[in-house]
matplotlib code that plots the C-alpha trace (Angstrom):
import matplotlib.pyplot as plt

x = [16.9, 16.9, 13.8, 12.1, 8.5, 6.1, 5.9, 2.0, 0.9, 3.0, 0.5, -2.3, -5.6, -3.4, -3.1, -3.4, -6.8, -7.7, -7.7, -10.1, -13.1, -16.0, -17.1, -18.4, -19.2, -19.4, -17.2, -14.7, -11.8, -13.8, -14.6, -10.7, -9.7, -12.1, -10.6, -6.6, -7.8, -9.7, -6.9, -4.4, -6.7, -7.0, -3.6, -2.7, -4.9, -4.5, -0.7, -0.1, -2.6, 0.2, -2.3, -1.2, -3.6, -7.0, -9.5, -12.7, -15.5, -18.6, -21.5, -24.1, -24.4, -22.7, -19.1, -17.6, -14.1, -11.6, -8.4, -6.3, -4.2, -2.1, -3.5, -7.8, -8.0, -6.9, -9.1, -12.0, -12.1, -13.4, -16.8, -16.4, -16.6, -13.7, -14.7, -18.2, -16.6, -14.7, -17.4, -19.4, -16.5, -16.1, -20.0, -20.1, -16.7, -18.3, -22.0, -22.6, -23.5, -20.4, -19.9, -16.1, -14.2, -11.5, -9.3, -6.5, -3.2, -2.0, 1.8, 3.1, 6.4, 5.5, 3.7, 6.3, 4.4, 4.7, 8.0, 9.0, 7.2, 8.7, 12.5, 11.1, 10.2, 13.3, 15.5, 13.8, 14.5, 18.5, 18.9, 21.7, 20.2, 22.1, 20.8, 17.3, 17.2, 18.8, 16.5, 13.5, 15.3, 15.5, 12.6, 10.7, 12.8, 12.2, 8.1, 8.2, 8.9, 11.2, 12.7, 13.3, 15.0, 14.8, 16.6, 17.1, 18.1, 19.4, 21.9, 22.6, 24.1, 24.0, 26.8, 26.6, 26.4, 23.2, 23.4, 21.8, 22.0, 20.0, 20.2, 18.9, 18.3, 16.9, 15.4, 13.0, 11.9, 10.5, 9.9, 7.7, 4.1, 3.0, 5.2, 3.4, 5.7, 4.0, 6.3, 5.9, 7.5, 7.8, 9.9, 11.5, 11.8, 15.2, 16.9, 19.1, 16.4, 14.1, 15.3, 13.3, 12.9, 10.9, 10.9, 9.8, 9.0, 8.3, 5.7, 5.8, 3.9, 0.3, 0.1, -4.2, -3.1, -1.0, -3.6, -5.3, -1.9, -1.0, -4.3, -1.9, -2.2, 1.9, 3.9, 5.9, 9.6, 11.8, 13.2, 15.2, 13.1, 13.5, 12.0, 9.1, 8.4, 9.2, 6.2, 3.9, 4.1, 3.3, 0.0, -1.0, -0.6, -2.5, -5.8, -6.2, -6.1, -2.6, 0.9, 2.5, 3.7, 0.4, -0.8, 2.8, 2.9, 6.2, 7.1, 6.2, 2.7, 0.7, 2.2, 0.5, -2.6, -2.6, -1.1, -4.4, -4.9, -2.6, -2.2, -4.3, -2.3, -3.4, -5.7, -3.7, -5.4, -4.0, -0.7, 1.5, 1.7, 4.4, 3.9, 2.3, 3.0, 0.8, -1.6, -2.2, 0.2, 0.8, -0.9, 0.9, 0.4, -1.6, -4.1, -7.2, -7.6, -10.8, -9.3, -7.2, -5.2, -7.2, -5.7, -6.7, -10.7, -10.2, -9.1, -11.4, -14.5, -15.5, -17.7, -17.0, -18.1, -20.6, -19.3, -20.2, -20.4, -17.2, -15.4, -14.0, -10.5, -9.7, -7.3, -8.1, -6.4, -4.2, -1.3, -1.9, 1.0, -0.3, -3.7, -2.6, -0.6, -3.8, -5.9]
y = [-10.5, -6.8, -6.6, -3.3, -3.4, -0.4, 1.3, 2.7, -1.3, -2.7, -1.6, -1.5, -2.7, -2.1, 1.2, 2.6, 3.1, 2.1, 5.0, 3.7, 2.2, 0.1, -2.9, -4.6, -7.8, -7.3, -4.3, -4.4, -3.9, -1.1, 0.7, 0.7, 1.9, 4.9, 5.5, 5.5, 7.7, 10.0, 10.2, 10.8, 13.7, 15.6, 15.3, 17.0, 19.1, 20.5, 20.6, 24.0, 23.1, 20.5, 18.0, 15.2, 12.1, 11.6, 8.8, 7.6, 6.4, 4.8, 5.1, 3.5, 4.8, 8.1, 9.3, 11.1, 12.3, 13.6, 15.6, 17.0, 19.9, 22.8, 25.0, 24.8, 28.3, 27.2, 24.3, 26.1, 29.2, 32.5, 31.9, 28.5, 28.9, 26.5, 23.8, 23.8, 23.7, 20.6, 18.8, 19.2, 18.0, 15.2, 14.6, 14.7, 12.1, 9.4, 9.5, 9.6, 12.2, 13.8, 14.9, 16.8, 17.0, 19.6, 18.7, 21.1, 19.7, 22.4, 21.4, 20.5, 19.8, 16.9, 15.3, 13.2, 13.7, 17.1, 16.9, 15.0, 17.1, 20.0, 18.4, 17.7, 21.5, 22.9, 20.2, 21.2, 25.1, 24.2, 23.9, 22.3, 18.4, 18.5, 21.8, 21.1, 17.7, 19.1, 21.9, 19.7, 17.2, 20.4, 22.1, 18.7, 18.0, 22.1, 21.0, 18.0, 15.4, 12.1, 10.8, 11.7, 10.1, 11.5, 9.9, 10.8, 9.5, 9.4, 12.0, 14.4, 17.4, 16.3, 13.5, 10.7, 8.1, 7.8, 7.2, 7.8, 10.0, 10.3, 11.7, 10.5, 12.2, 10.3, 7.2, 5.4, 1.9, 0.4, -3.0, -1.7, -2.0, 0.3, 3.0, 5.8, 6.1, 8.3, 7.7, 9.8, 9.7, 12.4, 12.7, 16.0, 16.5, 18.2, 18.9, 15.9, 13.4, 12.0, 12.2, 10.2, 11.4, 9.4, 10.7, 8.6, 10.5, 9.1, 10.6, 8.4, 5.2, 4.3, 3.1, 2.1, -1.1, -1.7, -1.2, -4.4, -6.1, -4.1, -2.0, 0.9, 4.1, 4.6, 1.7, 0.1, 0.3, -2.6, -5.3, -8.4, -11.6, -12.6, -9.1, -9.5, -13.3, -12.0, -9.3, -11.9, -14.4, -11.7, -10.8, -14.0, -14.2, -10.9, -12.4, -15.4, -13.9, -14.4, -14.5, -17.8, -18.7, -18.6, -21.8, -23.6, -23.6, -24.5, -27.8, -27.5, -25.8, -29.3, -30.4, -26.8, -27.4, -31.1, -29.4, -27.6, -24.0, -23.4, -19.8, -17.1, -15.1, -11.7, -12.0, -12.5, -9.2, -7.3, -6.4, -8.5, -6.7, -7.0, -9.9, -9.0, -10.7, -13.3, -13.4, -17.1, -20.1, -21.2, -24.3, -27.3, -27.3, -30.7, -29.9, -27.4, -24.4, -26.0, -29.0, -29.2, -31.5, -34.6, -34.0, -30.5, -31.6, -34.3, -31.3, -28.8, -30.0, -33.1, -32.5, -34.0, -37.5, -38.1, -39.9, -43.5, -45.3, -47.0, -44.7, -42.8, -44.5, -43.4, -40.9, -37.7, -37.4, -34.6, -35.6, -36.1, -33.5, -30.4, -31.1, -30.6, -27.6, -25.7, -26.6]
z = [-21.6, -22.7, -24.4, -23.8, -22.9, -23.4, -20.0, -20.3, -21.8, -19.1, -16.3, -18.4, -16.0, -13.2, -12.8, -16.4, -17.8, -21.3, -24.2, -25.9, -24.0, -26.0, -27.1, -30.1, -31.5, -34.8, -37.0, -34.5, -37.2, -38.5, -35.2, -34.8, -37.8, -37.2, -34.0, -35.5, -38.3, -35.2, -33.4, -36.4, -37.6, -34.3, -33.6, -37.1, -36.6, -32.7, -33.4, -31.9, -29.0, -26.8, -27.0, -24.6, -25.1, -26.9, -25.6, -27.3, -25.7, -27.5, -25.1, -27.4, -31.1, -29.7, -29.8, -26.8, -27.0, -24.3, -25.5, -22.6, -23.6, -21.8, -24.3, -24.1, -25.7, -29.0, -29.6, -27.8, -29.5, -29.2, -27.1, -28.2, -32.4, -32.9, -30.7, -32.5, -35.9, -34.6, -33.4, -36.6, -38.7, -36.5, -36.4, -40.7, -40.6, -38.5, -38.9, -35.2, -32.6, -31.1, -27.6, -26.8, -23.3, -23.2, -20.1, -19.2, -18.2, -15.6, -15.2, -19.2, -17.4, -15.4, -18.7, -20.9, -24.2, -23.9, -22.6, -25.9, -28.4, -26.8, -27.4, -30.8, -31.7, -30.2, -32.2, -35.4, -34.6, -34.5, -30.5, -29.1, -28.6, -25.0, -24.1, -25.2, -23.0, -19.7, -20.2, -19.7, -17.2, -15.2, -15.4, -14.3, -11.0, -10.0, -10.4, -8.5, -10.4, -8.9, -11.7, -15.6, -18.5, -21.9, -25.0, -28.2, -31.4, -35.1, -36.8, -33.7, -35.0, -38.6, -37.8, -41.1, -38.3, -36.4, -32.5, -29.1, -26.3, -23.0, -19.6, -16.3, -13.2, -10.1, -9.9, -12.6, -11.3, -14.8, -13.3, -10.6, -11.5, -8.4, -10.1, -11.6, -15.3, -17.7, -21.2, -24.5, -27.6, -30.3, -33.3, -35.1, -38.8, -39.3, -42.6, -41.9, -41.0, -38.3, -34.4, -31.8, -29.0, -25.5, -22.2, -19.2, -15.8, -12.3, -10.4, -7.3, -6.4, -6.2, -3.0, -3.4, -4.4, -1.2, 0.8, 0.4, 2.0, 4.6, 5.4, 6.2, 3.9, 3.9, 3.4, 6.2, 6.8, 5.4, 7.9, 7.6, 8.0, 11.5, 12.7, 10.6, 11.5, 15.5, 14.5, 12.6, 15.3, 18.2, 16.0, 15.3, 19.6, 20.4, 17.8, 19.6, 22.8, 24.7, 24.7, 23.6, 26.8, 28.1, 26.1, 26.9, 30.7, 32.1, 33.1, 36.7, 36.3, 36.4, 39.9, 41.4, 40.3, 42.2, 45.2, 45.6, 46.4, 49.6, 49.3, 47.4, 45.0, 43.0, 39.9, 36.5, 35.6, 38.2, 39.2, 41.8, 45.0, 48.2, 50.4, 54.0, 57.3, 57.8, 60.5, 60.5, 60.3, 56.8, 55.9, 54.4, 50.6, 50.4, 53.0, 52.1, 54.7, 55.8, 56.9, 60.4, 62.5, 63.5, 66.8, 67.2, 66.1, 69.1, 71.6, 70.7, 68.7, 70.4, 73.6, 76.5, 77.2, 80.0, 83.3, 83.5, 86.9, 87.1, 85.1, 88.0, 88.0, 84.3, 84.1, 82.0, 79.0, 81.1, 82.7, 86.3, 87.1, 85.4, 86.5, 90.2, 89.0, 87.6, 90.7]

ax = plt.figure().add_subplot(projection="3d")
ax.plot(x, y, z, "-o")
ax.set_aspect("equal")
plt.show()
């Protein structure tokens, strides 16, 4: 617990790129050591240039080089004599063919090396630690920036006991891996010793990563559990085609379908209308529309029988009263 982690290694492969990007299989330890003493050398030597970050690539037997800087006039030159120069050296050191990138960093206030180095040179011109540090904490929340901590340490204000100061100004989620944290770290050689000085800033989140979760390009409110199991549960519904109730029928659902079709409702699809007076008599619910009465078939589908002799005595299947009241 406690232990401090660097914030650019921490999400390194995640969201932070390499700065230095080759391979080798054999002379790896050398390869490196050419790329520390690179990187030492440039850095000494662009010192009034803001140089931010230097990556080395190795494309093949070839050297290419990226520096980003809020000053590209200095390390260009005048119609480029100074970045030649610097290529030639370079070229002469390593034995290799050199190719140079000159990137420009248009906001130096939202970039934490700068911001340290620029703490740094004010420290070693006698400025007021405090006001040097709110200084930069200000200028980077009037440019956009979210968050900003900067820290400094060792004899502040020539005191004979070393200790550290820092300010913090909104919010600075170190744990996050989705947070974009850009750190530097400079130090200032003053006439009483070395101050350190870092400087974390928060740019926001990269929310690419998120996308293969949620599919959504913003990120989605929070809600308590039971909401988002309610909301999983009615997707996982709308997929296979229904509502849940639809698969569960109610209890009574399987005694309708034996009763057989005794009146004809509207399609599920469509939506339920007023009942109309009906023009027929209502069936029972166990009998089909097709089938009637067995007495009604008798009465009014059967024909006639023919007369037999003999037959004359049976009564008709009328009663003998309303017979002689029709006639």
């Amino acid at each position: 617990m406690g232990q401090k982690v660097h914030p650019y290694g921490f999400r390194l492969g995640f969201n932070k790129p390499w700065r230095s990007r080759w391979f080798a299989k054999q002379d790896y330890a050398k390869l490196l050591q050419e790329d520390l003493e690179l990187k030492a050398a440039l850095r000494e030597r662009l010192k009034s240039a803001s140089v931010s970050s230097i990556e080395v690539d190795r494309p093949g037997n070839k050297l290419r080089v990226t520096i980003r800087t809020s000053r590209p006039g200095i390390i260009i030159g005048r119609k480029g004599a100074e970045i030649e120069k610097l290529k030639q050296d370079m070229a002469k050191k390593t034995k290799r063919e050199v190719f140079i990138d000159i990137q420009e960093v248009h906001k130096p206030e939202l970039d934490a090396q700068l911001v340290s180095e620029s703490i740094a040179l004010q420290l070693e011109k006698r400025v007021a630690f405090r006001r040097a540090m709110r200084k930069a904490v200000d200028s980077a929340l009037r440019f956009g920036c979210k968050g900003i901590k900067v820290r400094v340490s060792g004899r502040l204000n020539g005191a004979e006991i070393a200790r550290s100061e820092w300010y913090l100004q909104g919010q600075l989620p170190l744990h996050t891996l989705r947070a974009d944290i850009d750190y530097g770290f400079a130090e200032a050689q003053t006439t009483y010793g070395q101050i350190g000085i870092k400087a974390w800033l928060y740019k926001g989140e990269i929310l690419d990563y998120t996308k293969r979760r949620s599919g959504l390009p913003e990120p989605e409110p929070r809600r308590d559990r039971g909401e988002r199991r309610d909301r999983g549960d009615r997707d996982r519904d709308r997929d296979r085609g229904g509502d849940r109730r639809r698969e569960h029928p109610p209890a009574h659902a399987p005694a309708a379908e034996h009763a057989g079709p005794a009146t004809q409702g509207p399609p599920p699809s469509e939506m339920p209308r007023p009942a109309a007076r009906p023009s027929a008599p209502i069936l029972p619910p166990l009998m089909s529309p097709q089938q009637h009465p067995s007495w009604k078939q008798d009465v009014r589908h059967e024909p006639t029988p023919a007369k037999e002799p003999g037959a004359e005595s049976t009564p008709p299947p009328e009663t003998p009263e309303g017979s002689g009241e029709k006639q």
